[in-house]
C-alpha positions as CSV (number, residue, x, y, z in Angstrom):
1,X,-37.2,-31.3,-30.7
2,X,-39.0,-32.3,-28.0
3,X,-36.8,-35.5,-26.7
4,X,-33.8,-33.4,-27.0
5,X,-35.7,-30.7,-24.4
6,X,-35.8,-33.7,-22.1
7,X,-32.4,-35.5,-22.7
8,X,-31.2,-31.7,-22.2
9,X,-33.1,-31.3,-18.7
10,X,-32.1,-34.6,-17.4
11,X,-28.4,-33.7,-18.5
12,X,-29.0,-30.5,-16.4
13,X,-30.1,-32.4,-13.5
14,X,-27.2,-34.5,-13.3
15,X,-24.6,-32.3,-13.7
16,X,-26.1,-29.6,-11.2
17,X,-24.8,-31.3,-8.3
18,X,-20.9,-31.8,-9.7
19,X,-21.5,-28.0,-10.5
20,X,-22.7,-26.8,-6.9
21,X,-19.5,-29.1,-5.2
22,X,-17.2,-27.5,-7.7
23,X,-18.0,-23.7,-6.4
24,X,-17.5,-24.8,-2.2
25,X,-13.8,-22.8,-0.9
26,X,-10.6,-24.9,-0.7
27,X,-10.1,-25.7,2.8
28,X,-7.9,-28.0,4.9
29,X,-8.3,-29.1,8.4
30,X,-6.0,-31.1,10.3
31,X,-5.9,-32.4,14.2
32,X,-3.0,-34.2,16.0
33,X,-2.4,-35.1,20.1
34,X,0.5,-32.7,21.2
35,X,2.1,-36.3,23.0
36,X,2.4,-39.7,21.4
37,X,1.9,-41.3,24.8
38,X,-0.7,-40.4,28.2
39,X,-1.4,-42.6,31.2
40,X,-4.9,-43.5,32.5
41,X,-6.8,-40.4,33.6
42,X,-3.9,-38.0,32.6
43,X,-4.5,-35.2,30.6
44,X,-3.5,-34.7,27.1
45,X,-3.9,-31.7,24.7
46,X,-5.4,-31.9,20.9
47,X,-5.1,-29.0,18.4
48,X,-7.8,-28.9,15.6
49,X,-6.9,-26.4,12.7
50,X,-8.9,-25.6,9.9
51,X,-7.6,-22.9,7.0
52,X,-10.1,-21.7,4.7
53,X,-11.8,-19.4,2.5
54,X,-12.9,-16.0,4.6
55,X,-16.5,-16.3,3.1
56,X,-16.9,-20.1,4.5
57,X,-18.1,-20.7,7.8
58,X,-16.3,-24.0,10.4
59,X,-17.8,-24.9,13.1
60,X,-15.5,-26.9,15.4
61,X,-17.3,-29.9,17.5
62,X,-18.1,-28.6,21.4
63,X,-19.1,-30.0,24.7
64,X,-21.8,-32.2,23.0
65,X,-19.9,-34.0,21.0
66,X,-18.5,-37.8,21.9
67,X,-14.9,-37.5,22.0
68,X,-15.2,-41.4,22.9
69,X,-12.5,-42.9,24.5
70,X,-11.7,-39.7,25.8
71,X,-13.6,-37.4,27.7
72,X,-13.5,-33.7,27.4
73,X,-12.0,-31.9,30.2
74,X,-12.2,-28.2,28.8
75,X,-11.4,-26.7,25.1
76,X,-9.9,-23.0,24.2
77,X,-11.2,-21.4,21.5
78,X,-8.7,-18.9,19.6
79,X,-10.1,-15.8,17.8
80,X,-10.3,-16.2,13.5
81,X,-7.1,-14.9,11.9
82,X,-7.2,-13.9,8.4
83,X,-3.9,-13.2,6.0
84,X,-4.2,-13.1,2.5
85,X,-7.6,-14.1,2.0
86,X,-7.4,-17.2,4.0
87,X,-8.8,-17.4,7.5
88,X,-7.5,-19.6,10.2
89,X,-9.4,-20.9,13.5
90,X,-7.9,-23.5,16.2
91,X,-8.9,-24.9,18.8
92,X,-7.3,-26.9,21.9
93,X,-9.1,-29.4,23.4
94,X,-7.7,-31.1,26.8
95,X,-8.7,-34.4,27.3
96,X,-8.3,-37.7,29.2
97,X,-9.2,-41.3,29.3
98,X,-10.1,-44.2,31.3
99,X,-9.9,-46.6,28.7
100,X,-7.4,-49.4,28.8
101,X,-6.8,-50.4,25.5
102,X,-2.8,-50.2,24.9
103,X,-3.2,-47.4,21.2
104,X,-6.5,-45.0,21.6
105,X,-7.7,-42.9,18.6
106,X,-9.4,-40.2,17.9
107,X,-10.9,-38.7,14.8
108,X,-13.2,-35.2,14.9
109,X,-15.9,-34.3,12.7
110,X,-16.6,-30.5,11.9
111,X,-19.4,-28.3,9.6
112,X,-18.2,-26.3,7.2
113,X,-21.4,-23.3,6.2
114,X,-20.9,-22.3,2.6
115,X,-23.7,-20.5,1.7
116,X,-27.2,-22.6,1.3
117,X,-24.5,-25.5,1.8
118,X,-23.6,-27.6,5.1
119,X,-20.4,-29.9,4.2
120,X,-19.1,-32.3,7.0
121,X,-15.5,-32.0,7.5
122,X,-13.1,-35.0,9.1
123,X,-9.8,-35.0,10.4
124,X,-7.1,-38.0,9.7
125,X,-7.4,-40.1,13.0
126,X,-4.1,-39.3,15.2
127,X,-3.7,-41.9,18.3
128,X,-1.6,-42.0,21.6
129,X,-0.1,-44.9,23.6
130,X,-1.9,-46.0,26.7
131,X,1.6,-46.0,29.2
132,X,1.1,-49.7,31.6
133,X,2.0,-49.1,34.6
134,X,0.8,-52.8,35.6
135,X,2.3,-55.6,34.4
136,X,-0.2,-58.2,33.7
137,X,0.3,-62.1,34.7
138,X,0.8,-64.6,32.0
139,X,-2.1,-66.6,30.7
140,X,-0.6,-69.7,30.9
141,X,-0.6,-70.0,34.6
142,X,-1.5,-73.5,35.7
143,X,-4.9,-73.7,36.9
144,X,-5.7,-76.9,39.8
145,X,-8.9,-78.6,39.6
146,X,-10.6,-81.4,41.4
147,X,-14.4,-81.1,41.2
148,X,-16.1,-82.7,37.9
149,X,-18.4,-80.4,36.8
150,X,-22.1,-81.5,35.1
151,X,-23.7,-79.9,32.9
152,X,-26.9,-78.2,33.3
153,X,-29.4,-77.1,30.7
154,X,-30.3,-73.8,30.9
155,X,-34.7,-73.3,30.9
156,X,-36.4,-70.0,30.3
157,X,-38.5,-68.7,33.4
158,X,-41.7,-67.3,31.0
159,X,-43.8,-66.5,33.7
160,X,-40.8,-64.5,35.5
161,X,-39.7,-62.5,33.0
162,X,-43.4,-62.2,31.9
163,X,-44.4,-60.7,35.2
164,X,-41.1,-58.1,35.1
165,X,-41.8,-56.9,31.9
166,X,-45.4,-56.4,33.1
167,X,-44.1,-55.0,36.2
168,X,-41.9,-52.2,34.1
169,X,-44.9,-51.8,32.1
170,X,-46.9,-49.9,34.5
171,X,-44.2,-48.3,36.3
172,X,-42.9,-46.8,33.5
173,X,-46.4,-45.7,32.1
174,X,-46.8,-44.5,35.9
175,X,-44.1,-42.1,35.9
176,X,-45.2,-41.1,32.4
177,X,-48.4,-40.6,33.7
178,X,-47.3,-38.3,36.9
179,X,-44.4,-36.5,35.2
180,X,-44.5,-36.9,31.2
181,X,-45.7,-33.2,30.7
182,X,-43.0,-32.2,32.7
183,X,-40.2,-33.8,30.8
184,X,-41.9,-32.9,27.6
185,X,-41.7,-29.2,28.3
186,X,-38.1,-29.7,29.9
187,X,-37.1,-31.3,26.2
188,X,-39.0,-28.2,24.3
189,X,-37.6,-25.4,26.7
190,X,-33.9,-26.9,26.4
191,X,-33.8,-27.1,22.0
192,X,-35.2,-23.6,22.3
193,X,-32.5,-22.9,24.3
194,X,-30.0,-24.5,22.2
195,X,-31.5,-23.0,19.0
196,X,-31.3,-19.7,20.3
197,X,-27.3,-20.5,21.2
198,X,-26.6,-21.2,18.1
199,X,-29.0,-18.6,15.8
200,X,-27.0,-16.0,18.2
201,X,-24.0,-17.6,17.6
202,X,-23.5,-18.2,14.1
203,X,-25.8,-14.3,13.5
204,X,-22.9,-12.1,15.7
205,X,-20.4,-14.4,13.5
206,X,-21.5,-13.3,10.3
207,X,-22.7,-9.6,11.5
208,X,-18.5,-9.4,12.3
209,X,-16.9,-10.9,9.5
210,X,-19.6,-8.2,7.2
211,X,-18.5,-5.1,9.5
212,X,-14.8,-6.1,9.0
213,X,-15.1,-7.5,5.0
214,X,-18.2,-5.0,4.3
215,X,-19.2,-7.8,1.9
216,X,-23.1,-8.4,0.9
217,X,-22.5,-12.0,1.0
218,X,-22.3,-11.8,5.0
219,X,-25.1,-9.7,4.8
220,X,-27.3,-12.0,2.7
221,X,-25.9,-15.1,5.2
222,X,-26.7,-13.2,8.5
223,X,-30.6,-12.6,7.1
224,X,-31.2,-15.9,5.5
225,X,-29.7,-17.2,9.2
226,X,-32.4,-14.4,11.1
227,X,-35.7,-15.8,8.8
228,X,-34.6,-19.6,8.9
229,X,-34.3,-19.4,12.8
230,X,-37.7,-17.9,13.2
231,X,-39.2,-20.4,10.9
232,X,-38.6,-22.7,13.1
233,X,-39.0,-20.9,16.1
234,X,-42.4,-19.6,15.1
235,X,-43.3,-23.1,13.2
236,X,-44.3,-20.6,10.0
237,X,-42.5,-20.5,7.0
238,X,-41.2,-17.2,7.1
239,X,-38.1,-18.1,5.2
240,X,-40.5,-17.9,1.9
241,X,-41.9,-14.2,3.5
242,X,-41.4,-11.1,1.6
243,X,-40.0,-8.2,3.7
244,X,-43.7,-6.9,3.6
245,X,-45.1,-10.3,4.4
246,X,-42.4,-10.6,7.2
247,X,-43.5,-7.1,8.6
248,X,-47.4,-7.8,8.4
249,X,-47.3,-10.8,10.2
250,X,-45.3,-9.6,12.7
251,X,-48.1,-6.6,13.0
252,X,-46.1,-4.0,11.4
253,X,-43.3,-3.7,14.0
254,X,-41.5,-1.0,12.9
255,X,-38.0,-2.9,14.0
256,X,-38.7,-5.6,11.5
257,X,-39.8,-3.3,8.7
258,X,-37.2,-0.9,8.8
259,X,-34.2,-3.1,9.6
260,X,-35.4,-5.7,6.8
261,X,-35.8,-2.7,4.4
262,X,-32.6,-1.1,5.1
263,X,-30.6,-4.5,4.7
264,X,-33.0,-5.2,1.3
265,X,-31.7,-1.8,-0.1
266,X,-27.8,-2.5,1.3
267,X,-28.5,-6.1,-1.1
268,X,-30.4,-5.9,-4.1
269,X,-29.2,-2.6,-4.4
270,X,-25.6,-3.8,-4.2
271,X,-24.4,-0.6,-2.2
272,X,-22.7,-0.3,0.8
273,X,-22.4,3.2,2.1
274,X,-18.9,3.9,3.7
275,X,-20.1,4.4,7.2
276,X,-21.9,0.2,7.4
277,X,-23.3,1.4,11.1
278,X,-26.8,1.9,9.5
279,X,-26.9,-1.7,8.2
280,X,-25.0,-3.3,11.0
281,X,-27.3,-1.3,13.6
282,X,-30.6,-2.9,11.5
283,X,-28.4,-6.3,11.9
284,X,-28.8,-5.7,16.3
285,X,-32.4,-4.6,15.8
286,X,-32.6,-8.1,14.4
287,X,-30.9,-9.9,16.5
288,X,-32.7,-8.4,19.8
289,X,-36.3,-9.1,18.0
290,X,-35.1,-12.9,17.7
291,X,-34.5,-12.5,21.4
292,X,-37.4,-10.9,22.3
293,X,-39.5,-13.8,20.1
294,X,-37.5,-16.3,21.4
295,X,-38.7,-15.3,25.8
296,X,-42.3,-15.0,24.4
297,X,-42.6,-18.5,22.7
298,X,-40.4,-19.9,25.7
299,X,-42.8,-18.2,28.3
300,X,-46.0,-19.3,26.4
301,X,-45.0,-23.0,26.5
302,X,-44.5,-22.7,30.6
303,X,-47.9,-20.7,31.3
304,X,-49.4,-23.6,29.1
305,X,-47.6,-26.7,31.0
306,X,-48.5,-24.6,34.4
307,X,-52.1,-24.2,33.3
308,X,-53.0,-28.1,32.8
Protein backbone atom coordinates (compact mmCIF):
# COMPACT_ATOMS: atom_id res chain seq x y z
CA UNK A 1 0.00 0.00 0.00
CA UNK A 2 2.68 1.95 0.80
CA UNK A 3 4.78 1.79 -2.71
CA UNK A 4 1.63 2.56 -4.48
CA UNK A 5 1.45 6.02 -2.07
CA UNK A 6 4.82 6.79 -3.61
CA UNK A 7 4.48 5.59 -7.32
CA UNK A 8 1.09 7.75 -6.85
CA UNK A 9 3.08 10.97 -5.54
CA UNK A 10 5.78 10.83 -7.96
CA UNK A 11 3.01 10.42 -10.72
CA UNK A 12 1.56 13.67 -9.22
CA UNK A 13 4.81 15.37 -9.50
CA UNK A 14 5.25 14.74 -13.00
CA UNK A 15 2.16 15.53 -14.29
CA UNK A 16 1.71 18.81 -12.22
CA UNK A 17 3.63 20.77 -14.54
CA UNK A 18 1.77 19.55 -17.98
CA UNK A 19 -1.32 20.38 -15.80
CA UNK A 20 -0.28 24.13 -14.77
CA UNK A 21 0.85 24.81 -18.83
CA UNK A 22 -2.47 23.40 -19.81
CA UNK A 23 -4.64 26.21 -17.72
CA UNK A 24 -2.23 29.46 -19.24
CA UNK A 25 -4.97 31.68 -21.88
CA UNK A 26 -4.63 31.18 -25.73
CA UNK A 27 -2.77 33.92 -27.06
CA UNK A 28 -1.04 34.94 -30.27
CA UNK A 29 1.47 37.60 -30.92
CA UNK A 30 2.83 38.58 -34.12
CA UNK A 31 5.42 41.49 -35.31
CA UNK A 32 6.30 42.51 -39.01
CA UNK A 33 8.42 45.76 -40.51
CA UNK A 34 5.69 47.99 -42.28
CA UNK A 35 8.61 48.12 -45.45
CA UNK A 36 10.52 45.18 -46.96
CA UNK A 37 13.41 47.55 -47.69
CA UNK A 38 15.19 50.84 -45.44
CA UNK A 39 18.56 52.55 -46.28
CA UNK A 40 21.36 53.10 -43.69
CA UNK A 41 20.18 55.39 -40.92
CA UNK A 42 16.58 55.65 -42.29
CA UNK A 43 13.74 55.03 -40.31
CA UNK A 44 11.48 52.16 -40.48
CA UNK A 45 8.25 51.38 -38.44
CA UNK A 46 7.52 47.77 -36.61
CA UNK A 47 4.06 46.73 -35.31
CA UNK A 48 4.08 44.14 -32.39
CA UNK A 49 0.44 42.73 -31.67
CA UNK A 50 -0.48 40.43 -29.16
CA UNK A 51 -4.35 39.09 -28.71
CA UNK A 52 -5.12 37.43 -25.64
CA UNK A 53 -7.11 36.30 -22.78
CA UNK A 54 -8.44 39.68 -20.72
CA UNK A 55 -7.26 38.01 -17.34
CA UNK A 56 -3.49 37.56 -18.82
CA UNK A 57 -1.18 40.19 -18.51
CA UNK A 58 1.79 41.14 -21.93
CA UNK A 59 4.31 43.15 -21.35
CA UNK A 60 5.79 44.44 -24.60
CA UNK A 61 9.81 44.97 -24.57
CA UNK A 62 10.78 49.02 -23.91
CA UNK A 63 13.72 51.29 -24.10
CA UNK A 64 15.90 48.66 -22.34
CA UNK A 65 15.73 46.14 -24.50
CA UNK A 66 18.48 45.37 -27.47
CA UNK A 67 16.61 45.79 -30.65
CA UNK A 68 20.34 44.93 -32.15
CA UNK A 69 20.94 45.79 -35.43
CA UNK A 70 18.62 48.44 -35.00
CA UNK A 71 18.39 51.08 -32.63
CA UNK A 72 15.28 52.43 -31.10
CA UNK A 73 14.28 55.77 -32.06
CA UNK A 74 10.85 56.14 -30.13
CA UNK A 75 7.82 53.45 -29.65
CA UNK A 76 3.84 54.34 -29.30
CA UNK A 77 2.02 52.58 -27.12
CA UNK A 78 -1.88 52.12 -27.97
CA UNK A 79 -4.49 51.78 -25.16
CA UNK A 80 -5.84 47.74 -24.49
CA UNK A 81 -8.92 47.00 -26.53
CA UNK A 82 -11.13 44.23 -25.47
CA UNK A 83 -14.12 42.63 -27.79
CA UNK A 84 -15.48 39.49 -27.02
CA UNK A 85 -13.41 38.44 -24.29
CA UNK A 86 -10.20 38.86 -26.02
CA UNK A 87 -8.00 41.88 -25.45
CA UNK A 88 -5.72 43.37 -27.87
CA UNK A 89 -2.46 45.65 -27.30
CA UNK A 90 0.03 47.10 -30.07
CA UNK A 91 2.65 48.72 -30.19
CA UNK A 92 4.82 50.74 -32.96
CA UNK A 93 8.21 50.88 -32.63
CA UNK A 94 10.37 53.24 -35.12
CA UNK A 95 13.68 52.27 -35.65
CA UNK A 96 16.85 52.56 -37.74
CA UNK A 97 20.15 51.02 -38.43
CA UNK A 98 23.65 51.48 -39.18
CA UNK A 99 24.46 48.16 -39.94
CA UNK A 100 25.66 47.14 -43.36
CA UNK A 101 24.77 43.71 -43.82
CA UNK A 102 22.56 43.46 -47.26
CA UNK A 103 19.01 41.35 -45.08
CA UNK A 104 18.71 42.64 -41.20
CA UNK A 105 16.40 40.76 -38.84
CA UNK A 106 14.66 41.20 -36.03
CA UNK A 107 12.84 39.02 -33.57
CA UNK A 108 11.11 40.52 -30.09
CA UNK A 109 10.69 38.80 -26.97
CA UNK A 110 7.69 39.68 -24.57
CA UNK A 111 6.27 38.45 -20.88
CA UNK A 112 3.13 37.21 -20.71
CA UNK A 113 1.78 37.43 -16.46
CA UNK A 114 -0.71 34.67 -15.87
CA UNK A 115 -1.33 34.52 -12.47
CA UNK A 116 1.80 33.07 -10.23
CA UNK A 117 3.07 32.43 -13.91
CA UNK A 118 5.71 34.46 -16.12
CA UNK A 119 5.77 32.84 -19.82
CA UNK A 120 8.20 34.37 -22.36
CA UNK A 121 6.60 35.13 -25.61
CA UNK A 122 8.59 35.38 -29.18
CA UNK A 123 7.59 36.73 -32.38
CA UNK A 124 8.56 34.99 -35.92
CA UNK A 125 11.65 36.96 -37.04
CA UNK A 126 10.50 39.43 -40.05
CA UNK A 127 13.70 41.18 -41.90
CA UNK A 128 14.13 44.16 -44.37
CA UNK A 129 16.69 44.74 -47.19
CA UNK A 130 19.65 47.01 -46.55
CA UNK A 131 19.10 49.44 -50.05
CA UNK A 132 23.20 49.91 -51.51
CA UNK A 133 23.60 52.89 -52.54
CA UNK A 134 27.41 52.16 -53.16
CA UNK A 135 28.52 50.01 -55.49
CA UNK A 136 31.43 48.04 -54.30
CA UNK A 137 34.67 47.25 -56.53
CA UNK A 138 35.36 43.75 -57.61
CA UNK A 139 37.69 41.64 -55.66
CA UNK A 140 39.59 40.49 -58.34
CA UNK A 141 41.41 43.70 -58.97
CA UNK A 142 45.01 43.13 -59.89
CA UNK A 143 47.22 43.92 -57.06
CA UNK A 144 51.32 45.11 -58.11
CA UNK A 145 53.98 43.98 -55.95
CA UNK A 146 57.69 44.35 -55.92
CA UNK A 147 59.06 44.08 -52.35
CA UNK A 148 59.70 40.37 -50.96
CA UNK A 149 58.45 40.27 -47.77
CA UNK A 150 60.22 38.04 -44.68
CA UNK A 151 58.83 36.65 -42.23
CA UNK A 152 58.99 37.59 -38.69
CA UNK A 153 58.23 35.60 -35.64
CA UNK A 154 56.07 37.22 -33.49
CA UNK A 155 57.58 37.17 -29.31
CA UNK A 156 55.54 38.03 -26.35
CA UNK A 157 56.71 41.23 -24.41
CA UNK A 158 55.98 39.51 -20.58
CA UNK A 159 57.41 42.15 -18.76
CA UNK A 160 55.23 44.83 -20.92
CA UNK A 161 52.12 43.57 -20.63
CA UNK A 162 53.07 42.50 -17.05
CA UNK A 163 53.67 46.09 -15.98
CA UNK A 164 50.11 47.26 -17.85
CA UNK A 165 48.10 44.86 -16.20
CA UNK A 166 49.85 45.95 -12.95
CA UNK A 167 49.46 49.44 -14.04
CA UNK A 168 45.38 48.88 -14.48
CA UNK A 169 45.49 47.10 -11.31
CA UNK A 170 45.92 50.00 -9.13
CA UNK A 171 44.16 52.46 -11.19
CA UNK A 172 41.26 50.63 -11.27
CA UNK A 173 41.37 49.74 -7.40
CA UNK A 174 42.15 53.57 -7.15
CA UNK A 175 38.99 54.80 -8.58
CA UNK A 176 37.24 52.01 -6.60
CA UNK A 177 38.86 53.26 -3.71
CA UNK A 178 37.85 57.16 -4.24
CA UNK A 179 34.43 56.57 -5.90
CA UNK A 180 33.16 52.79 -5.33
CA UNK A 181 30.53 53.90 -2.59
CA UNK A 182 29.35 56.33 -4.93
CA UNK A 183 28.61 54.03 -7.81
CA UNK A 184 27.35 51.43 -5.40
CA UNK A 185 24.58 53.71 -4.12
CA UNK A 186 23.98 55.18 -7.83
CA UNK A 187 23.35 51.15 -8.77
CA UNK A 188 20.93 50.71 -5.50
CA UNK A 189 19.04 54.15 -5.98
CA UNK A 190 18.54 53.40 -9.86
CA UNK A 191 16.77 49.40 -9.38
CA UNK A 192 14.76 51.08 -6.64
CA UNK A 193 13.83 53.32 -9.14
CA UNK A 194 13.17 50.89 -11.68
CA UNK A 195 11.30 48.61 -9.29
CA UNK A 196 9.08 51.20 -8.24
CA UNK A 197 8.36 51.88 -12.28
CA UNK A 198 7.32 48.78 -12.74
CA UNK A 199 5.38 47.70 -9.12
CA UNK A 200 3.36 51.14 -10.23
CA UNK A 201 3.05 50.06 -13.48
CA UNK A 202 1.89 46.74 -13.56
CA UNK A 203 -0.42 47.70 -9.79
CA UNK A 204 -2.57 50.75 -11.86
CA UNK A 205 -2.80 48.01 -14.72
CA UNK A 206 -4.45 45.52 -12.76
CA UNK A 207 -6.33 48.15 -10.32
CA UNK A 208 -8.05 49.16 -14.12
CA UNK A 209 -8.72 46.06 -15.73
CA UNK A 210 -10.63 45.00 -11.83
CA UNK A 211 -12.64 48.57 -11.82
CA UNK A 212 -13.67 47.78 -15.50
CA UNK A 213 -14.11 43.59 -15.29
CA UNK A 214 -14.97 43.87 -11.29
CA UNK A 215 -13.32 40.43 -11.27
CA UNK A 216 -11.52 39.08 -7.85
CA UNK A 217 -8.95 37.68 -9.92
CA UNK A 218 -7.50 41.38 -10.63
CA UNK A 219 -8.01 41.93 -7.24
CA UNK A 220 -6.10 38.93 -5.88
CA UNK A 221 -3.15 39.90 -8.78
CA UNK A 222 -2.99 43.71 -7.79
CA UNK A 223 -2.28 42.49 -3.83
CA UNK A 224 -0.07 39.59 -4.49
CA UNK A 225 1.84 42.34 -6.88
CA UNK A 226 1.60 45.19 -3.58
CA UNK A 227 3.21 42.36 -0.93
CA UNK A 228 5.76 40.80 -3.46
CA UNK A 229 7.08 44.48 -4.29
CA UNK A 230 7.54 45.30 -0.67
CA UNK A 231 9.28 42.03 -0.03
CA UNK A 232 11.80 43.06 -1.86
CA UNK A 233 11.74 46.55 -1.20
CA UNK A 234 11.83 45.99 2.50
CA UNK A 235 14.21 42.76 2.22
CA UNK A 236 11.36 40.89 4.65
CA UNK A 237 9.21 38.30 3.50
CA UNK A 238 6.04 39.94 3.71
CA UNK A 239 4.66 37.93 0.85
CA UNK A 240 4.16 34.95 3.55
CA UNK A 241 2.49 37.97 6.12
CA UNK A 242 -0.97 37.67 7.32
CA UNK A 243 -3.04 40.89 6.94
CA UNK A 244 -2.45 41.10 10.80
CA UNK A 245 1.22 40.32 10.54
CA UNK A 246 1.39 42.86 7.59
CA UNK A 247 -0.29 45.55 9.76
CA UNK A 248 1.87 44.87 12.96
CA UNK A 249 4.97 45.21 11.37
CA UNK A 250 4.13 48.10 9.69
CA UNK A 251 3.13 49.51 13.42
CA UNK A 252 -0.48 49.33 13.03
CA UNK A 253 -0.89 51.93 10.25
CA UNK A 254 -4.32 52.15 9.93
CA UNK A 255 -3.86 52.49 5.82
CA UNK A 256 -2.40 49.08 5.69
CA UNK A 257 -4.95 47.48 8.06
CA UNK A 258 -7.97 48.81 6.73
CA UNK A 259 -7.23 48.74 3.04
CA UNK A 260 -5.79 45.02 3.37
CA UNK A 261 -8.98 44.06 5.35
CA UNK A 262 -11.37 45.57 3.04
CA UNK A 263 -9.70 43.81 -0.09
CA UNK A 264 -9.47 40.35 2.28
CA UNK A 265 -13.40 40.72 2.77
CA UNK A 266 -13.93 41.82 -1.24
CA UNK A 267 -11.79 38.06 -1.75
CA UNK A 268 -12.36 35.37 0.49
CA UNK A 269 -15.62 36.54 0.85
CA UNK A 270 -16.18 36.44 -2.87
CA UNK A 271 -18.42 39.65 -2.88
CA UNK A 272 -18.16 42.56 -4.73
CA UNK A 273 -20.59 45.30 -3.74
CA UNK A 274 -22.00 47.19 -6.81
CA UNK A 275 -20.43 50.47 -6.06
CA UNK A 276 -16.25 48.73 -6.31
CA UNK A 277 -15.04 52.59 -5.09
CA UNK A 278 -14.51 51.18 -1.50
CA UNK A 279 -12.15 48.34 -2.76
CA UNK A 280 -10.58 50.32 -5.56
CA UNK A 281 -10.05 53.41 -3.03
CA UNK A 282 -8.26 50.63 -0.40
CA UNK A 283 -6.30 49.66 -3.86
CA UNK A 284 -4.82 53.81 -3.96
CA UNK A 285 -4.33 53.69 -0.19
CA UNK A 286 -1.93 50.87 -1.25
CA UNK A 287 -0.47 52.08 -3.91
CA UNK A 288 0.56 55.61 -2.15
CA UNK A 289 1.90 53.55 1.03
CA UNK A 290 4.27 51.63 -1.51
CA UNK A 291 5.23 55.18 -2.50
CA UNK A 292 5.58 56.53 0.67
CA UNK A 293 7.93 53.24 1.63
CA UNK A 294 9.55 53.37 -1.39
CA UNK A 295 11.15 57.65 -0.60
CA UNK A 296 11.96 56.37 3.00
CA UNK A 297 14.17 53.31 2.00
CA UNK A 298 15.54 55.54 -0.95
CA UNK A 299 16.31 58.49 1.44
CA UNK A 300 17.83 56.07 4.19
CA UNK A 301 20.37 54.67 1.75
CA UNK A 302 21.61 58.51 0.76
CA UNK A 303 21.77 59.76 4.52
CA UNK A 304 23.88 56.49 4.98
CA UNK A 305 26.30 56.91 1.76
CA UNK A 306 26.42 60.87 2.95
CA UNK A 307 27.32 59.87 6.51
CA UNK A 308 30.58 57.64 5.72
Amino acid sequence: MIRLIKKGGWLALWLFPLVTWAQLPSIKMEGYFLQDSVQLGQSVKYILLSRQAVQAEVVFPDSTFSFAPFELVRKEFFPTRTVRGISTDSTVYTLRTFHLKPVQHLQLHARLFFREDTLQLNTLPDSVVLIQNVKVPPDDLPLMTNTQLEHVADKFNYLYWGLGLLAGAIFIGGIWGLFGNGILLRYNLYVLRKDQSQFQYRFQTSKDRFRRMKTLDHLERAITLWKNYLTKLEDEEISSFTTKEITTYYEEDERVGNSLKICDRAIYGNIISDDETEVADALTKLAEFAALRYVLIRDSLRHVANSR
